[in-house]
N, C-alpha and C positions, 0 to 999 in steps of 0.2 A: 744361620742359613747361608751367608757368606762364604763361610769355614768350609761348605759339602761342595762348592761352586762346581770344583774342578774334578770331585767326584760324580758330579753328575754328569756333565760330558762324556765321562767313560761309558758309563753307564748308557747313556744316549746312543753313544758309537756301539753298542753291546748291542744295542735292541734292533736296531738299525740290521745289522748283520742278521739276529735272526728270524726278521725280517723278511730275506732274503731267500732264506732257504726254508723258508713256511710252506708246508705240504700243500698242495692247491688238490690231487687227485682222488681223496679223500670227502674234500668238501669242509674240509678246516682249513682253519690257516692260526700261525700263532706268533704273537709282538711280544716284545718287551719292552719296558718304560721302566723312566726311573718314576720317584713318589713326587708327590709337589710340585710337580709338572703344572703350567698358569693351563687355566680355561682357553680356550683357543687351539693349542698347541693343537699339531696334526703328530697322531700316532701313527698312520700309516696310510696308502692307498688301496685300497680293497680292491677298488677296479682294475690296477695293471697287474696287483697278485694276485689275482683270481683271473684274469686273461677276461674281464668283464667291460661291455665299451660303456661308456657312460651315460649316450644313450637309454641302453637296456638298464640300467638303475632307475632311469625316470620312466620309463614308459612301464616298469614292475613297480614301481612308487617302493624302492628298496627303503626297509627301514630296522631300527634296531629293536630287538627284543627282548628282554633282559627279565628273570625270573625273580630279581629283587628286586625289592621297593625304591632303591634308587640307582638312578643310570649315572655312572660314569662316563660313559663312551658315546659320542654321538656320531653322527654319518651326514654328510657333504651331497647333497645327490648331484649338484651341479658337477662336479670332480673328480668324486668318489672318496675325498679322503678321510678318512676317520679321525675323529676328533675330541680333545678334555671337555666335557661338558660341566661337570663337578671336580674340584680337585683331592687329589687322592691322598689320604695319608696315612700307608704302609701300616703303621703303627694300631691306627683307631681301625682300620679294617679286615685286618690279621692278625692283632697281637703279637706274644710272644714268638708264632710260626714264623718260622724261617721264611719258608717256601708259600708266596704271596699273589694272587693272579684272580682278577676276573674276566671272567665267562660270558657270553651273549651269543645272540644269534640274529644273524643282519638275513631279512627275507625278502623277496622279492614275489610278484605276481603276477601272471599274465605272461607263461603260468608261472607257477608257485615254487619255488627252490627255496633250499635253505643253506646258511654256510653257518658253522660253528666258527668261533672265534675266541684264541683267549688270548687274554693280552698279559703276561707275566709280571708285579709290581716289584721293579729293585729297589733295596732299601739305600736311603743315603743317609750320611752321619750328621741327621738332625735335631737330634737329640745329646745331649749331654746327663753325665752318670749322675745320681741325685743321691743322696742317703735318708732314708727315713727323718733322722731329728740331728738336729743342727748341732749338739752335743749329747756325748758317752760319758753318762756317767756310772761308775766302777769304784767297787768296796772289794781291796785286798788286802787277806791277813801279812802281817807282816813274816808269818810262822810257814807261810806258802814255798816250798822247795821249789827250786831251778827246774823249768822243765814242763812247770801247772799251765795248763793253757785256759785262756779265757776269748771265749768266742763274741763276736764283734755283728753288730747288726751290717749287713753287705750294701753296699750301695747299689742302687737298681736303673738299669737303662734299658728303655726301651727300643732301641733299634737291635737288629740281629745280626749275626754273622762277625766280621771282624768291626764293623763299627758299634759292637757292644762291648760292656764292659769287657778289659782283658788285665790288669793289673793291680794292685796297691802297691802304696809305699808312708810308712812311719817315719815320723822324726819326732823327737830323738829316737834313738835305739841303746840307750844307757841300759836298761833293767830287760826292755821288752824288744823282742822281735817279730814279725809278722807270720804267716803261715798260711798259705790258699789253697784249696781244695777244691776239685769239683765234684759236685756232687752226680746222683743218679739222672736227674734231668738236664744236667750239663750247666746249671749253675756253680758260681764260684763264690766258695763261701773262705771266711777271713776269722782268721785267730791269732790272740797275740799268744807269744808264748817266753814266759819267764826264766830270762837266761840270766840272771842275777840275783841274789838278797835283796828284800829289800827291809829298811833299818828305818823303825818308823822315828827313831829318835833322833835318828839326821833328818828327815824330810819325809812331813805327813803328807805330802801332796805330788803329783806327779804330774802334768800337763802336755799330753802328747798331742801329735796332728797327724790324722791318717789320711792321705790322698787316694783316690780312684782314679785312673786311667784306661779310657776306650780305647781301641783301633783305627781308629777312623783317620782321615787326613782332610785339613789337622785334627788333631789330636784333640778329644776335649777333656776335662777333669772335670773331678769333686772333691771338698774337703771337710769333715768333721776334725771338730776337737773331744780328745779324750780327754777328760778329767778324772785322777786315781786318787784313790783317799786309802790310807796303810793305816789297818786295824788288829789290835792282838787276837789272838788264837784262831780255832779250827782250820787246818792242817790239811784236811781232807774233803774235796769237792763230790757233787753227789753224781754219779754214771748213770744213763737211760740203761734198759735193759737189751735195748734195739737200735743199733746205729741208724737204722730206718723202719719207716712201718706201712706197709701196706693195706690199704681197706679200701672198701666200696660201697655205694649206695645207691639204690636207685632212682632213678627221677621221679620228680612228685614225691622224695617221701617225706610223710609228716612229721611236722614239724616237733624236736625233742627227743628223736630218733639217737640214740647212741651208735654212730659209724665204728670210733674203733675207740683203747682205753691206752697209756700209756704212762709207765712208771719207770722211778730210778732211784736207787740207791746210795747210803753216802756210809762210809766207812769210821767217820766219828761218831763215838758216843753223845757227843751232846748235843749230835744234828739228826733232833725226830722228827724234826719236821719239815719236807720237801715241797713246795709248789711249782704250780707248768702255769706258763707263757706263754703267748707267740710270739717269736723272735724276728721270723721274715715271713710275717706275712702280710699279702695286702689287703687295699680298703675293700677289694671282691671276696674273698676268702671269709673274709671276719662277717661278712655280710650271711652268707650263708652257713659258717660254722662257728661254735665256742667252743671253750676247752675250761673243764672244770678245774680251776686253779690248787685244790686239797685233791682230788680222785684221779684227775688228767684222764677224766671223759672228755671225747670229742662228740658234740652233739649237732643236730639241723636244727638251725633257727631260721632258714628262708626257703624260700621255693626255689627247688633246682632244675633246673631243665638241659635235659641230654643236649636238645639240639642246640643250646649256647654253651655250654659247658662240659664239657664228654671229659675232664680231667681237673684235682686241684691237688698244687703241689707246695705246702709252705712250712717253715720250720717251727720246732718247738723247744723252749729250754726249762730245765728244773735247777732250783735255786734252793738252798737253805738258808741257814739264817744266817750263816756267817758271809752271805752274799757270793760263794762260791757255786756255779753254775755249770752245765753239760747242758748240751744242745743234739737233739736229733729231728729228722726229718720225716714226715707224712704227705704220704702220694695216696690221694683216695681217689677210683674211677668211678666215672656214672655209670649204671648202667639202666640202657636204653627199655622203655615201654611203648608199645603200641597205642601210642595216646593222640596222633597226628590223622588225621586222613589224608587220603591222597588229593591235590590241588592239581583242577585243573587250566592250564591258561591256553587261552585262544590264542595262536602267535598271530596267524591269518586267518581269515574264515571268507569265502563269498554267500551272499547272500544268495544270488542268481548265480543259475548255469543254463549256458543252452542247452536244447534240448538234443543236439546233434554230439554232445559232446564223447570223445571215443573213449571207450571204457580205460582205468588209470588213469584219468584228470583228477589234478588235488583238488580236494574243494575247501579243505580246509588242516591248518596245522596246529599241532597242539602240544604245549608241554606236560609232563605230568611230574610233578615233584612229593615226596614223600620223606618230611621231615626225618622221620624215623630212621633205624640202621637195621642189618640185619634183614632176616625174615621178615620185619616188621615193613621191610620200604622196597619190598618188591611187589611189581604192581602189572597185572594183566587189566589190559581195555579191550571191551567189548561195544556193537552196536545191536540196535533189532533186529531178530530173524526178519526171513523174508523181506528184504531190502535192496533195492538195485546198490549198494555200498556197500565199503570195508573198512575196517581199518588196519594200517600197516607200520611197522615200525621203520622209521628213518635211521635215527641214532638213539645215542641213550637219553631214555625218559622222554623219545621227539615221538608221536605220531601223528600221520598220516591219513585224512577221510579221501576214500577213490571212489570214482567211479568203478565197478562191477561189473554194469551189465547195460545194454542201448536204455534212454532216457525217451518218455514220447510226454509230450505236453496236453495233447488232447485227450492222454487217457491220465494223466495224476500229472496237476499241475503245480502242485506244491506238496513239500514233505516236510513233517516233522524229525530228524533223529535224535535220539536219544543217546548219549556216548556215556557207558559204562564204567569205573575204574576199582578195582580192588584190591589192597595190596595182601601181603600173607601172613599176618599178624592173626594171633589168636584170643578173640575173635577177630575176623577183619573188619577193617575199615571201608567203604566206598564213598564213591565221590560219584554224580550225576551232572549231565552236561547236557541239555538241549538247544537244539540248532533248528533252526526256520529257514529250507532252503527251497526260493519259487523256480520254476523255470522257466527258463527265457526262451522265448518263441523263435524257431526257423520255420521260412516260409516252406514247410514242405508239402502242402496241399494245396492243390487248384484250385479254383472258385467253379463248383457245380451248380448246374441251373436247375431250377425245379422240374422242369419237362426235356422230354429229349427231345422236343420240336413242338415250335408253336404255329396256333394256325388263329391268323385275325382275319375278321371282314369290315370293309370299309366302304362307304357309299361313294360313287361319282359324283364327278361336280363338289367336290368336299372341300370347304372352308380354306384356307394356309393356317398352318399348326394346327391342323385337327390330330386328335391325341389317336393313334391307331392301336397302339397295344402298351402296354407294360413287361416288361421282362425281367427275373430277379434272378440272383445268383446269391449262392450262401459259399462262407469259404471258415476251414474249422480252425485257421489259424486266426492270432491276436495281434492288436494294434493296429501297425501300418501292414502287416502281410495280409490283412484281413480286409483291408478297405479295396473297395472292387470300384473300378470303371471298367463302363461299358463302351465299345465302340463298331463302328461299323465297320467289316473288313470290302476294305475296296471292290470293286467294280463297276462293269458298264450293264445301262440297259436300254434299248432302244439306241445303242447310238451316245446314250448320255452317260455320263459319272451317275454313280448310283446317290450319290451325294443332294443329287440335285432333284431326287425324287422325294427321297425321308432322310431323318435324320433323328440323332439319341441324344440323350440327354447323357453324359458320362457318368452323374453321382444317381440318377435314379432308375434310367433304364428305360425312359417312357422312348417309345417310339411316336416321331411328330411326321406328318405328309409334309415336303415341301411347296408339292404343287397339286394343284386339282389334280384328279383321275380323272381318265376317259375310260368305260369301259367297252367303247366300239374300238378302242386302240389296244386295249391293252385290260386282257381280264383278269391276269394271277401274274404274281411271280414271287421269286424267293431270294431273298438277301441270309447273310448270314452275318451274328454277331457276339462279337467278342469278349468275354468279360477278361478282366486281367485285375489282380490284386498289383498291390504295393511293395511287393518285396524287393528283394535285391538278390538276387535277378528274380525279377517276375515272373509268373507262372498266369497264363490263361488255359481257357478254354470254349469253343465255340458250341453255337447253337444255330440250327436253322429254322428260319422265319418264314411261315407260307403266307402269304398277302391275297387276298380272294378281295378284286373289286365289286362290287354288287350293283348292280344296274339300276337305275333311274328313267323316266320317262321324260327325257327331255332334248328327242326329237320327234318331229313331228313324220306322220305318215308321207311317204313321197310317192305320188303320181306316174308310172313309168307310160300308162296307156289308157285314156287319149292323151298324144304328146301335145299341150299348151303353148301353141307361139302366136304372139303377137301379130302379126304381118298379112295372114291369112285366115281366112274361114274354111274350116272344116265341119263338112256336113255328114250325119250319117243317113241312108237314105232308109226309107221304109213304103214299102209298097201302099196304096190305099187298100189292096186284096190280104194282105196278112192277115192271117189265122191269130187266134190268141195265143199267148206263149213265145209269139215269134221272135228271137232274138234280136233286137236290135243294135248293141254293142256290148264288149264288156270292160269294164274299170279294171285297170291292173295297179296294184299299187303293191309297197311295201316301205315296211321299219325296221330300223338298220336295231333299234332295241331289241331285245329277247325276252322271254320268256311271257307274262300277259301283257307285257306291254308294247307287244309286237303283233299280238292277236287283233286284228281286223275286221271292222264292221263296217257294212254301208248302206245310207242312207239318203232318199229322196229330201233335198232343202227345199226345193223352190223348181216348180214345174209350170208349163201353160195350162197343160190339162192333166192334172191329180190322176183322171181316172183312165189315162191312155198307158200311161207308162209306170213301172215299179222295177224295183232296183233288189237283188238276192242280197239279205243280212250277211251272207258269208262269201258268197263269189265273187258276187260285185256286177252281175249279169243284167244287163236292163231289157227287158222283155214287156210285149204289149199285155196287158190283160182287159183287152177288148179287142170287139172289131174295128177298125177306121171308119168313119162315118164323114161326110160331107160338108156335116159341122166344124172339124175338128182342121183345126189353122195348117195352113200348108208349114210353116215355121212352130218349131217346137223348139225349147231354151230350158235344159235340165238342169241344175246344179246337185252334183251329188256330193255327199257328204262324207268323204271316210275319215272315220276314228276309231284309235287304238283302244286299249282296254286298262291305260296307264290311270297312275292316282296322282295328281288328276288327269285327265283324257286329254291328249293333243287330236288336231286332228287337222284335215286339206280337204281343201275345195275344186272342185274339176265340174267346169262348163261344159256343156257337151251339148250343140246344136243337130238337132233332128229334122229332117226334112219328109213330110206326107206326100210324098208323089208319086208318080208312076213312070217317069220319065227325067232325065238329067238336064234338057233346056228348060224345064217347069220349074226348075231346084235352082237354076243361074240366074231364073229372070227375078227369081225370088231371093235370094242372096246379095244380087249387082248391088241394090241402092241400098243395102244395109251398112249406116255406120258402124263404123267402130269404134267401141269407149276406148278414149284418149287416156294411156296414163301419164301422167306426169312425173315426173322426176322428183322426188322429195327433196331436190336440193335446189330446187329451184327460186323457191323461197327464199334461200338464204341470196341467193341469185342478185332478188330483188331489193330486199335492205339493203344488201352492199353496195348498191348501185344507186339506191334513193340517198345513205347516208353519205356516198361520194359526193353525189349534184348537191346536196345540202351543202356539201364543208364547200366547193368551190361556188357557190354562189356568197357564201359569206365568207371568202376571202376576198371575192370580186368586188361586194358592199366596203368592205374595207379598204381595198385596194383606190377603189375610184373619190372614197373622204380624203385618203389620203393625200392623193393626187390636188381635190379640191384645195385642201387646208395648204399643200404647199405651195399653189400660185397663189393664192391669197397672200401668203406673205412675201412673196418675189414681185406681185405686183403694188404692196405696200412700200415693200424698199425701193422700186423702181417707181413710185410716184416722189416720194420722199427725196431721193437722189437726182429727181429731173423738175425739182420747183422751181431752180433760176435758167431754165430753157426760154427763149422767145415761143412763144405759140404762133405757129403758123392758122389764120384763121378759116376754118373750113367754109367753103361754098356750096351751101345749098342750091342743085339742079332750077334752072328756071325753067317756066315754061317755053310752049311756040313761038308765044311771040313777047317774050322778056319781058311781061310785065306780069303784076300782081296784082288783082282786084282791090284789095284793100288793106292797111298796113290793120296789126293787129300788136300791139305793145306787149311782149311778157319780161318782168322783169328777173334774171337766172344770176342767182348769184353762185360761181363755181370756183371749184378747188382744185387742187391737182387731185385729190381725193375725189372720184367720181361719186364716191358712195355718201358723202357730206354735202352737196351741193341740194339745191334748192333753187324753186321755178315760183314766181309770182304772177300770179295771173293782172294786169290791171283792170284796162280796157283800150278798146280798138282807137285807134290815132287815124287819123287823117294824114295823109301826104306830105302838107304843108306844117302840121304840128308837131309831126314825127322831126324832118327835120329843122324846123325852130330848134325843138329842143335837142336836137344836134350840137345845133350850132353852137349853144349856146354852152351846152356843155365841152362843148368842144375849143370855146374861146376860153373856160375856167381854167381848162387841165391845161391849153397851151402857154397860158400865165405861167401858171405855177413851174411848169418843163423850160421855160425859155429861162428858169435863174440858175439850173441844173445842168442845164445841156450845150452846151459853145460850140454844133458841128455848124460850119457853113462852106463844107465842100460840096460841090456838085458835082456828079456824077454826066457821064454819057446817055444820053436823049435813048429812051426807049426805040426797040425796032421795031417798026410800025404793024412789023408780022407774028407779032407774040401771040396774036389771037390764035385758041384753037379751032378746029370747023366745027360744027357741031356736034358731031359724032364723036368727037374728041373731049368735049366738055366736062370737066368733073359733075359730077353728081350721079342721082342712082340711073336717070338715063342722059345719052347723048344728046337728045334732040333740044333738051333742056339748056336754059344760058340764063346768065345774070340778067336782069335787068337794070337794078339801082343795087350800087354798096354804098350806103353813109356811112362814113369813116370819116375822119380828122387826125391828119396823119400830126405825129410831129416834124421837124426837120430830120432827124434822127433816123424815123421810120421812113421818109420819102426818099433819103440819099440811099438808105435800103433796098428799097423797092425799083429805084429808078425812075422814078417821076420828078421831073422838072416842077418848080414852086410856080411857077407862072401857069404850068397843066394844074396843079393841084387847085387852082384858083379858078377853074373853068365852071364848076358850079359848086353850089355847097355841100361839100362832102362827098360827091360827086364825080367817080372816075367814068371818063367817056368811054371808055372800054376801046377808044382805038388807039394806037402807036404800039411801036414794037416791045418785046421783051429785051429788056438789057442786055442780060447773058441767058445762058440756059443756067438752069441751078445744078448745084456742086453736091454731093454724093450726101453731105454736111447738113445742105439746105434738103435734100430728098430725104433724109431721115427723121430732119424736124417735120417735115408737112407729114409725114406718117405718125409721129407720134402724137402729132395736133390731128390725122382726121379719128385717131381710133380713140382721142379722149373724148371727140365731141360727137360719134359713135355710143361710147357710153354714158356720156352725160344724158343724150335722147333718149336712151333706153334706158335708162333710170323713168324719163320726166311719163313714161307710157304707165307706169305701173302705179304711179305715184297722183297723179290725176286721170288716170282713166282715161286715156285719150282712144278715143273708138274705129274702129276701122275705118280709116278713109281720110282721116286727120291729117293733114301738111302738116308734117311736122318742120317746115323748112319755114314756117313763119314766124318772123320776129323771134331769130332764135341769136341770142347772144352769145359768142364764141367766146371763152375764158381769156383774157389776156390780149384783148383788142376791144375801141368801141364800135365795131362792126354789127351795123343791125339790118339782119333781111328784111327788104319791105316788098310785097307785093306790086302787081304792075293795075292800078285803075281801070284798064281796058278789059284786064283777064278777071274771069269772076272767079271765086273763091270756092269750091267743090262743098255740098251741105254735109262732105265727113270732117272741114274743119270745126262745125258744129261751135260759132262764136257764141257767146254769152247774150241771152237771149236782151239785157239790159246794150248792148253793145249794139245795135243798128235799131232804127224805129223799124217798126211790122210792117211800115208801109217800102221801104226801101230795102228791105231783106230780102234778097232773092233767092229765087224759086228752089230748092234743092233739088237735084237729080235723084229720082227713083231709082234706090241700090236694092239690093238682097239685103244689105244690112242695114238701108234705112228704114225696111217694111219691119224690120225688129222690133217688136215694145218696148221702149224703154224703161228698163230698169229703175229702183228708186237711187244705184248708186250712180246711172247714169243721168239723172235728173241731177242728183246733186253735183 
């Protein structure tokens, strides 16, 4: 393979060029390649030699097609370049033929083209000359004359042209010489030929070397060795009768067949006996033929077949015994029978075609091959009569199924054809081809609707999405050209989008109300709607919709006359002299409805007197049907009834006051003092909840508001007790009477906190004057003990001013007129440098301020905050002690009241008696000295059992 290297490149460069100049306008095109080309290899571009974009190769899905069972050549669609698929070798694929090339057909779709293609096979020299058998061995008489030739088995190479065999050459050349020949098929056949004696008794043996040489570059050989063996006598070789022979057979024949006979003659008498050989032939040949070695029949020993074999051409030698031999040659032809059918192959086919498709669309391509030769492999194709098709020939053995004639899918939607072939053999052969071809739908039909106009009715007052109608459209195309929506084609009505009235459903066609109907608004009208299929471009068609609302009874009758107002009485007047019959008024009414439920009746509800007055079932006329009589009320109160003839009946009411008089001041005096029914406002109700549930919420925010209020002084006046426990208490002074004294001291013992709400009142019993302060003193000389080891003040202060007194009108307490009389107190040093009282005053009686000399200073803003917060605890401490013992109306509570934080104790004045609402404990004075209580309101009271206790 090495050795052809540089022959291939030529070869390369060969193809290349005619390449170049490859017919494109034809619709062929043709390469050439060398053989053994690698898989891969790009043989040529089909797309720029054919002026094809590459593109248009993929969007035709271009591909190869090739009428033998295997593909050498393949195709690139991304590229276009054609390609070694299988590799080629010259040799196995063409034999002996010089001239070497395969064939295909690269097709395309959409639409459908064909391009022939051959691609020519050069041989390169890869092959080397080979000889049947590795030695010649040869029996020569030595009696053999200069000049005897002896024919040589050839060496055989399978490439052609100048890289096959083209020479021998011998060594030695002592005795013999060479001799080449070609024969009638252009073989070269070798004989040596005897230019010497030879002398068997010098040298029995002779040992030659014959070499073979190809053409090729390089060069390649082969070499046998001849071995000669020199034998005495026979002098004379035997001659064929025929330097060559021609015969024939034809295929399929059976086997045993004598083709042709061949003999030859020998000019010694004592060579009777000649046999035949094959000399050159090969392992195919021997396969199908023998040769009777005594007769030299050639006979069939295998099955021949035209289309592998159409020629065999191999040599034959005759021998005698003396080993001297003559060689000639046999060329036998096949000849061909109608034994093949015609083969049909599908290059393209489509399955579908649309149905718009213009007449001359391929639908499909086909080869037709017909082994045979001759008469026997010409071949006419046909299709079914009556067929929108044809078939057409392209190139040789190519055809072509067209279109004919317009294609409709709704009338034949699929076809079968049948493709014909028969070639001209007798009898002939045919071949049969069916094809299943559907058609593919163009939307070329509109969607029709069953009616040319529809007419619905629908009732007023109707539902949202009440279903009004249905509408259907058929359309005779398939698939997506077939699928229909429905739509509504715009407008207005009333003013509105027609949208906002109905609306469709797209896949089924219902028509739905959007809104109620009125049909005193609006009694008919007409939309129009659209079907459209699916195709590309869609195809509609419209319809129109007549819409008929249908009336309901769902108003009521309306009163035009008597007109009903509130404000006024309206009377109608009627003589006491009318006749029967007499007109009295008449009812006008009307309904905005139609047809019976616009029809009007009327009717007496509610009269004074039945038998004065009646009302026409159709006019509406209230007429008397009697005379007026004396009896009969100056005031008459009709209520007449009209109602319609609807299902169910509406109906109105109209009052309608009659007056029996004879005169118009008779009919005022009798009207003036007639009330009028009050109507009320239906919303006035709601009026009233809104306004009960308002005073509701602000009364209990106001409950709220005012706990809260409570809970917060309560703790402001806990931390304000809490925060003022180490204050002096200013002692409060209870108001004294006129004449500053107090009938009788009465002891309670109070024990208090800054907490007004923890304190507590002990009741004892009533003390005397002189007892009370005993135990003054006496308590008062303890607590000074125990102060004088605590307390070291012995400054004195400036002498009171004699004018501290208030007048009386001035006096603390709840009235002016009132004054101290006695305060026992026991000051300490402490509290008198305080206060301002000299120790020598404090000693003027026991406990005892004379209540004259002056105030020190006036007090300081300091000291007037303390006496307020000292009078309002002892404020609350008293109004604790009411609720807490029941102290009853009329009660001093200014007796014997101990002030928190001083030992200050009120004692009444001896002279003043005691008022009977201080109410002492009855064990507290004898009966006999209890004085008289004053007749109150509230002592004539019964006493209670919790005021006894």
């Amino acid at each position: 393979m090495e050795s052809g290297g540089k022959g291939w490149r030529y070869c390369w460069l060969f193809y290349t060029v005619c390449a170049l100049f490859a017919a494109e306008v034809t619709g062929q095109i043709r390469y050439s390649i060398p053989e053994e080309m690698s898989v891969g290899s790009i043989v040529g571009n089909i797309a720029s030699d054919l002026g094809l974009e590459t593109k248009r190769l993929i969007s035709g899905k271009a591909r190869v097609f090739s009428a033998e069972s295997s593909e050498y050549i393949g195709l690139d669609n991304e590229n276009g370049h054609l390609v070694i698929k299988n590799k080629i070798d010259r040799e196995e694929l063409c034999g002996e033929i010089s001239a070497c090339s395969v064939s295909f057909n690269v097709i395309l779709d959409n639409p459908m083209e064909l391009y022939r293609v051959t691609v020519d096979i050069q041989d390169i020299n890869d092959n080397s000359p080979a000889f049947p058998k590795s030695k010649i061995e040869k029996n020569i008489s030595e009696l053999a004359v200069p000049g005897a030739r002896f024919p040589l088995e050839s060496a055989i190479d399978p490439d052609v042209g100048v890289n096959t065999l083209q020479k021998y050459t011998l060594h030695p050349t002592d005795h013999f010489k060479l001799n080449v020949q070609s024969g009638a098929s252009g073989n070269k056949h070798v004989e040596m030929i005897l230019h010497s004696p030879l002398d068997r008794e010098k040298e029995k043996h002779h040992h030659l070397i014959l070499t073979a040489f190809d053409g090729g570059k390089p060069q390649r050989s082969a070499t046998v060795q001849i071995n000669i063996v020199v034998i005495d006598g026979n002098d004379n070789a035997p001659v064929f009768s025929q330097s060559s022979y021609i015969a024939s057979v034809v295929e399929n024949a059976a086997k045993g067949s004598v083709v042709t006979t061949v003999s030859a003659t020998d000019a010694d008498e004592s060579s009777h006996t000649i046999q035949y050989y094959f000399e050159h032939a090969t392992s195919t040949v021997k396969s199908f033929f023998s040769i009777d070695v005594d007769t030299g029949e050639v006979k069939v020993i295998g099955d021949i077949d035209y289309e592998k074999h159409k020629q065999f051409t191999f040599k034959i030698k005759a021998k005698d015994h003396g080993d001297l031999t003559d060689s000639s040659e046999i060329i036998i032809d096949v000849l061909d029978v109608n034994d093949n059918k015609p083969k049909i192959t599908l290059m393209s086919v489509s399955t579908a075609i649309s149905e718009d498709a213009a007449p001359g669309t391929v639908i499909a391509m086909l080869n037709v091959q017909d082994l045979d030769s001759g008469d026997n492999s010409k071949i006419s194709c046909s299709i079914d009569l009556n067929s929108p098709f044809k078939i057409v020939s392209s190139l040789t053995n190519h055809y072509n199924l067209v279109t004919d004639s317009e294609l409709d899918r709704e009338h034949i939607a699929e076809y079968n054809i049948t493709i014909t072939v028969v070639d001209g053999g007798n009898p002939p052969l045919s071949s049969k081809e069916i094809l299943k071809l559907k058609m593919s739908d163009v939307n070329d039909h509109a969607p029709q609707f069953q009616q040319e106009s529809y007419n619905a009715f629908t009732s007023e007052n109707n539902p949202l999405s009440t279903t009004i109608l249905s509408v259907k459209a058929e359309d005779m195309d398939w698939g997506k050209n077939a699928k229909i929506s429905y739509f509504l084609i715009d407008g207005d009505l009333n003013g509105s989008p027609l949208t906002s009235y109905i609306s469709i459903n797209s896949e089924t066609g219902v028509i739905y109300a959007e809104k109620s109907f009125d049909y005193e608004q609006m009694k008919s009208f007409k939309i129009k709607v659209k079907a459209q299929d699916g195709g590309s471009p869609p195809l509609s068609n419209n319809v129109t919709l007549n819409i008929f609302i249908q009336d309901q009874n769902d108003n009521a009758p309306q009163v035009l006359y008597p007109v009903q107002t509130g404000g006024s009485v309206v009377a109608e007047i009627v003589p006491r002299s009318a006749d029967v019959g007499y007109l009295v008024t008449k009812v006008v009414a009307v309904d905005v409805d139609s047809g019976q439920n616009a029809w009007l009746s009327y009717k007496l509800q509610k009269a004074t007197d039945r038998a004065l007055f009646e009302v026409g079932l159709q006019n509406g006329e209230i007429r008397t049907v009697r005379q007026v009589t004396d009896k009969d009320a100056v005031k008459q109160k009709l209520t007449v009834v009209v109602e319609d003839n609807g299902q169910p009946s509406r109906s109105a009411v109209v009052t309608i006051n009659v007056a029996v008089a004879d005169n118009f001041p008779e009919v005022l005096s009798e009207f003036t003092d007639s009330t009028h029914d009050k109507e009320y406002n239906n919303d006035l109700t709601f009026y009233l909840i809104l306004a009960l549930a308002v005073v509701s919420l602000l009364f209990i925010v106001s409950i709220i508001a005012i706990i809260s209020v409570k809970i917060y002084r309560w703790r402001q006046n806990k931390l304000f007790y809490k925060s003022g426990a180490n204050l002096p208490v200013i002692p409060y002074y209870p108001p004294v009477y006129a004449d500053g004294t107090l009938q009788q001291v009465y002891n309670y013992e109070m024990c208090g906190t800054t907490d007004s709400r923890m304190s507590d009142v002990k009741f004892v019993r009533p003390y005397s004057q002189n007892t009370l302060v005993s135990q003054s003193r006496l308590g008062t000389v303890q607590r000074e003990k125990k102060e004088h080891d605590s307390h070291d003040l012995h400054s004195e202060q400036k002498p009171p001013n004699p004018d501290w007194r208030f007048p009386p009108n001035q006096r603390p307490g709840p009235s002016g007129q009132h004054r101290f009389h006695t305060l026992q107190q026991r000051w300490t040093p402490y509290e008198k440098s305080r206060a301002g009282v000299r120790p020598d005053e404090a000693g003027a009686g026991p406990g005892v301020i004379a209540g004259t000399g002056p105030w020190p200073n006036p007090p300081t803003e300091a000291e007037q905050l303390q006496a307020l917060m000292a009078a309002a605890n002892a404020s609350e401490a008293t109004a604790t002690l009411g609720p807490r013992y029941n102290l009853q109306y009329g009660q001093d509570y200014r007796q014997n009241v101990y002030i928190p934080g001083s030992t200050a104790t009120l004692t009444p004045n001896p002279q003043q008696q005691v008022p009977q609402q201080a109410l002492p404990p009855p064990q507290a004075l004898p009966p006999a000295e209890a004085p008289k209580a004053a007749q109150t309101p509230a002592s004539k009271k019964k006493p209670t059992k919790k005021d006894k206790k």
